[in-house]
DSSP file (Angstrom, degrees, kcal/mol; ACC not computed):
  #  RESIDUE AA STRUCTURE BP1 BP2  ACC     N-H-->O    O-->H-N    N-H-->O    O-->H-N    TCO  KAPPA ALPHA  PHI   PSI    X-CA   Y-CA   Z-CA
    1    1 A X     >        0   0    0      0, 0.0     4,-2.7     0, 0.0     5,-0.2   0.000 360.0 360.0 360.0 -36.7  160.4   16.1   59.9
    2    2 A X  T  4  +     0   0    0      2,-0.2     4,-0.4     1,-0.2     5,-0.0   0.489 360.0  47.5 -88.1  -0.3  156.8   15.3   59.5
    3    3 A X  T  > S+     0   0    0      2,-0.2     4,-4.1     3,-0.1     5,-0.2   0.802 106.1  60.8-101.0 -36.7  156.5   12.4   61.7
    4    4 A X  H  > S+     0   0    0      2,-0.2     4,-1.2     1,-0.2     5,-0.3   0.925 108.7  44.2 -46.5 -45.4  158.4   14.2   64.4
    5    5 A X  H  X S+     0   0    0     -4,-2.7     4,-1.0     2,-0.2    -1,-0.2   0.758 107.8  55.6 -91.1  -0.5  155.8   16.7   64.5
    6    6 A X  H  > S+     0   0    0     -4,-0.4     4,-2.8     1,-0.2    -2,-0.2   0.920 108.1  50.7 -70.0 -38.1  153.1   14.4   64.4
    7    7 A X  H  X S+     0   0    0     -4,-4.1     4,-1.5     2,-0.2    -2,-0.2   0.852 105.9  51.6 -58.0 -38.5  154.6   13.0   67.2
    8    8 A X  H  X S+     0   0    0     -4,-1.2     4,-3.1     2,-0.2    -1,-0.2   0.806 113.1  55.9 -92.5 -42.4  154.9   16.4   69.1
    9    9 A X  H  X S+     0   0    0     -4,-1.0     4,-1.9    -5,-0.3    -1,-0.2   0.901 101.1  45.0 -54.3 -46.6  151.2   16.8   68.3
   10   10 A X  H  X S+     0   0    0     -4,-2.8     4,-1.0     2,-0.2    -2,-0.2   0.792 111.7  64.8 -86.6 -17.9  149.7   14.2   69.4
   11   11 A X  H >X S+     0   0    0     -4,-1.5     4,-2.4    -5,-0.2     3,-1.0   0.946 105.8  40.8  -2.5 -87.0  152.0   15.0   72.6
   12   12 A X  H 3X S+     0   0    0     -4,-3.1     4,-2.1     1,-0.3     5,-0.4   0.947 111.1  57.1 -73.9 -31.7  150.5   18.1   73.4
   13   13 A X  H 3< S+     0   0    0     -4,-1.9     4,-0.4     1,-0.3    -1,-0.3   0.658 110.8  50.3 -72.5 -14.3  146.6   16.7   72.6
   14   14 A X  H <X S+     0   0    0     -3,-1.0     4,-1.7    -4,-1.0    -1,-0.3   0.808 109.6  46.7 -81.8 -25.7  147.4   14.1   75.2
   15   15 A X  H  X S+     0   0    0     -4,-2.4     4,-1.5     2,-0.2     5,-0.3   0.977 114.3  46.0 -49.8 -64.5  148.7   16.6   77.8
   16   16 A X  H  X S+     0   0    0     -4,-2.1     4,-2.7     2,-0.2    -1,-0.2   0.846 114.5  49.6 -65.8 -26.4  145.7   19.0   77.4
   17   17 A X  H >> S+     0   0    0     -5,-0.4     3,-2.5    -4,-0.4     4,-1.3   0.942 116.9  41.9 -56.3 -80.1  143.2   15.8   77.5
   18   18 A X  H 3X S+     0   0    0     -4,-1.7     4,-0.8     1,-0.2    -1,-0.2   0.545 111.7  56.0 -46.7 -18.8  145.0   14.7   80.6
   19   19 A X  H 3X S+     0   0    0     -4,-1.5     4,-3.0     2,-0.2    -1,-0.2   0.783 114.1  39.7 -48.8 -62.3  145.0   18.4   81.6
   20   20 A X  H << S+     0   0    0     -4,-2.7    -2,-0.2    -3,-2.5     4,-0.2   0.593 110.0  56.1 -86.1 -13.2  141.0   18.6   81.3
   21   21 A X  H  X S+     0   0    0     -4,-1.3     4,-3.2     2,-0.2     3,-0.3   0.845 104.9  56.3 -89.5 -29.0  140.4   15.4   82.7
   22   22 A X  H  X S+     0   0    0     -4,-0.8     4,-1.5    -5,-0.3    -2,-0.2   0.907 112.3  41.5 -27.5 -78.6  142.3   16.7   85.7
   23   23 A X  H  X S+     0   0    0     -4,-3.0     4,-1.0     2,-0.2    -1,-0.2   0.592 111.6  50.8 -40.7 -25.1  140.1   19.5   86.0
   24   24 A X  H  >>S+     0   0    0     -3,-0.3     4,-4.0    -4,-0.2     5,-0.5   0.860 107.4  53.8 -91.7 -39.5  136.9   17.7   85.4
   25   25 A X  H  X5S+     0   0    0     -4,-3.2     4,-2.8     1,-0.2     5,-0.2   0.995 115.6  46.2 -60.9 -45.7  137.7   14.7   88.3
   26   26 A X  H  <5S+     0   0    0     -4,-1.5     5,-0.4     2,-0.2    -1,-0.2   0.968 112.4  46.9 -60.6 -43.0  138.3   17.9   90.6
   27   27 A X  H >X5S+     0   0    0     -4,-1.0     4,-4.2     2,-0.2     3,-0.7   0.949 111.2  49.9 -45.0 -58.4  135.0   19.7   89.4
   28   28 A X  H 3X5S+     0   0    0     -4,-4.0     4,-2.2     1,-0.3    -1,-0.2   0.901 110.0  56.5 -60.2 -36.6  133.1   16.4   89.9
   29   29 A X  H 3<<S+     0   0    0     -4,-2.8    -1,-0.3    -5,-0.5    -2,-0.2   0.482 108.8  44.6 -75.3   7.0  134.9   16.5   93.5
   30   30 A X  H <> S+     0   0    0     -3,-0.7     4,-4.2    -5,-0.2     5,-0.3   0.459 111.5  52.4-112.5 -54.7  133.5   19.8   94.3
   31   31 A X  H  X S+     0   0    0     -4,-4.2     4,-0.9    -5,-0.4    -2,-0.2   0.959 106.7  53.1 -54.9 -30.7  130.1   18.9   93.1
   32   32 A X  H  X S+     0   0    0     -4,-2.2     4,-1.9    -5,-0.2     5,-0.3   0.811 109.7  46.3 -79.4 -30.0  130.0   15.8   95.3
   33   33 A X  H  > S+     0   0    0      2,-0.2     4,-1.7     1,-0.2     5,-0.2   0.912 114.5  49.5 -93.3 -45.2  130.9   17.8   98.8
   34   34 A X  H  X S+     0   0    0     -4,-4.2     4,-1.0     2,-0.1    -2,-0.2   0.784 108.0  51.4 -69.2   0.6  128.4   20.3   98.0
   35   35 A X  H >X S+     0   0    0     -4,-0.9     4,-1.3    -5,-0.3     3,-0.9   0.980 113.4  44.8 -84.0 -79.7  125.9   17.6   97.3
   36   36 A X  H 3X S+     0   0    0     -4,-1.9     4,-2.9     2,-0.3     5,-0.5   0.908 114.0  53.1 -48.4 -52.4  126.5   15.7  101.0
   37   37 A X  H 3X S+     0   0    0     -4,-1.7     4,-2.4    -5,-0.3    -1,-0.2   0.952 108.4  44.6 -40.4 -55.7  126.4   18.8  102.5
   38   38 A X  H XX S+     0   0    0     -4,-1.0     3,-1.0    -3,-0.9     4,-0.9   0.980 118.3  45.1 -43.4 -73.7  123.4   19.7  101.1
   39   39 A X  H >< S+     0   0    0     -4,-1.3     3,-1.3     1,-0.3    -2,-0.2   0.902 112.9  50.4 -40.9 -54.2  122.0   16.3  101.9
   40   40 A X  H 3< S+     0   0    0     -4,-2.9    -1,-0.3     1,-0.3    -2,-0.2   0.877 111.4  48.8 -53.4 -42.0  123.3   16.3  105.1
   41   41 A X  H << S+     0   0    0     -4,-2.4    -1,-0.3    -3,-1.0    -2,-0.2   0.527  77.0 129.7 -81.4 -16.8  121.9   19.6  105.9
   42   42 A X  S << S-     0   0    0     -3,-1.3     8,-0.1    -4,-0.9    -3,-0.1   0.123  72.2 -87.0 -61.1 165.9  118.5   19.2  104.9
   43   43 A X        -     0   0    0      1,-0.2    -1,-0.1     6,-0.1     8,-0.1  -0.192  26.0-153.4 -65.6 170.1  115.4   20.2  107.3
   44   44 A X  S    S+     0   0    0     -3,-0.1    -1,-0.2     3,-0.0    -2,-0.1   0.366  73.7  86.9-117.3 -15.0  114.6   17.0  109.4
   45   45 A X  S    S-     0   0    0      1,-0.1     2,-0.5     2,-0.1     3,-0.2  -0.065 102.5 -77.9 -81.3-169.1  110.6   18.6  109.6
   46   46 A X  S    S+     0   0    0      1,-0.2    -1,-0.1     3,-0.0    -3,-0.0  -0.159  82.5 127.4 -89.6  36.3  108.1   17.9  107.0
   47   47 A X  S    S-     0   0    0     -2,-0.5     2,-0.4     1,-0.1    -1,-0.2   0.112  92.0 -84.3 -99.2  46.3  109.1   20.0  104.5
   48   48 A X        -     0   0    0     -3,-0.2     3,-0.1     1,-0.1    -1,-0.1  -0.898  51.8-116.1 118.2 -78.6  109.3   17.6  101.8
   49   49 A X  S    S+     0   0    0     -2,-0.4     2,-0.5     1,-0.2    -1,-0.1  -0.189  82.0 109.4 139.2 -23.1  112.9   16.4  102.6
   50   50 A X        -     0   0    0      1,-0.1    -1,-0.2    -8,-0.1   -11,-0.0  -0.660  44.6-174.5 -77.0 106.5  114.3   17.6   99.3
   51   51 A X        +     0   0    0     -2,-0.5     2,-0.2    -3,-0.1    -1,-0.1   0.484  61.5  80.7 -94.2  11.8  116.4   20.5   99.4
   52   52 A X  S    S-     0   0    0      1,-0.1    -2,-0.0     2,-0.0     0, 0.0  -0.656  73.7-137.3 -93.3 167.2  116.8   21.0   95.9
   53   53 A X              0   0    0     -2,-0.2    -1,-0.1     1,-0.1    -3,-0.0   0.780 360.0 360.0-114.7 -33.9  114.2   22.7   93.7
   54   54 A X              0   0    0      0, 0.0    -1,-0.1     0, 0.0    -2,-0.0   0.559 360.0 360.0 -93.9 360.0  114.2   20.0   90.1
């Protein structure tokens, strides 16, 4: 009994990893198109070139 629910355990703690890494790759994919946008979008005049503030 106890190896089966070790088994069932470490089951679901690789589903939720793989769950959250799932989420994080999309997150990073969100950051990264508002980033080029940004870039992309920035003034072309002399006002530094930087459209972020740090």
């Amino acid at each position: 009994m106890v190896p089966l629910l070790l088994v069932l355990l470490l089951v679901l703690i690789l589903f939720g990893v793989g769950f959250a890494v799932k989420i994080l790759w999309w997150v990073a994919l969100a950051v990264l198109v508002i980033w080029l946008v940004g870039f992309l979008a920035r003034p072309r005049g002399g006002g530094g070139g930087r459209w972020y503030r740090w």
